[in-house]
C-alpha positions in Angstrom: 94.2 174.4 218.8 94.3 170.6 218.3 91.4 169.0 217.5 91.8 166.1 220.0 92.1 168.8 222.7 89.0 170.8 221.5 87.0 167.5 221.9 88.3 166.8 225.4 87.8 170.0 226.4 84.0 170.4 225.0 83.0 166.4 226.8 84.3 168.4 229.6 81.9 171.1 229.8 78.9 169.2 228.7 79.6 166.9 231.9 79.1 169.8 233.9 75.4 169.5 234.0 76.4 166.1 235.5 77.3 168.1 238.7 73.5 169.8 238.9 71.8 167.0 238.0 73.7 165.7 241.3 72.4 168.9 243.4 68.8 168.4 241.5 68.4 165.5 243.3 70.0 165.7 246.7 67.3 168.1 246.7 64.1 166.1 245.7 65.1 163.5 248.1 66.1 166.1 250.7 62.4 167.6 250.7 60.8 164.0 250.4 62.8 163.3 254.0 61.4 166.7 255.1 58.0 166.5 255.0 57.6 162.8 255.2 58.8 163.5 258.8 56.6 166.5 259.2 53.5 164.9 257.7 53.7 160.7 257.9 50.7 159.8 256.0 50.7 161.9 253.1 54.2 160.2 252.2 52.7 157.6 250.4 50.6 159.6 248.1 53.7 161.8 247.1 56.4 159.3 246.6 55.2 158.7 243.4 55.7 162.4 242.3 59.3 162.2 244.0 59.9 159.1 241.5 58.8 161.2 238.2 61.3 164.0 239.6 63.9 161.6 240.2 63.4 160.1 236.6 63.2 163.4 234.8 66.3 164.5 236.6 68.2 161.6 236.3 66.9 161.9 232.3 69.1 165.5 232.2 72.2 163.0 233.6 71.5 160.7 230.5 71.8 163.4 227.9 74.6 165.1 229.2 76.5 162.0 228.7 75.0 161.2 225.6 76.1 164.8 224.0 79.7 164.1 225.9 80.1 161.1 224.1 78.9 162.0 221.0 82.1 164.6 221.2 84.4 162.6 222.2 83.4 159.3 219.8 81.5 161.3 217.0 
């Protein structure tokens, strides 16, 4: 197998994650919607906890990039 290939290939799969991190939060942002309807005035006190999930989600995004590019330009 050529190398060049090998390295597309593998930035391929390690941009997979990329496609849960999108499901991850469609889903804390889903919830947030959810029980801010059901419950109004404990929203505030939980959007900062829907922030911190965002951000470590959104972190998982970051390093699945990271590793593809390290394949691809390493």
């Amino acid at each position: 197998m050529d190398p060049a290939a090998a390295k597309l290939i593998g930035a391929g799969l390690a941009t997979i994650a990329l496609a849960g991190v999108g499901v991850g939060i469609g889903n804390i942002f889903g919830s947030f919607v959810s029980a801010a309807i059901r419950n109004p005035a404990a929203a505030p006190k939980v959007f900062g906890n829907v922030l911190l999930g965002f951000a470590l989600t959104e972190a998982v995004a970051l390093f699945a990039l990271l590793i593809a590019f390290l394949i691809l330009f390493g």
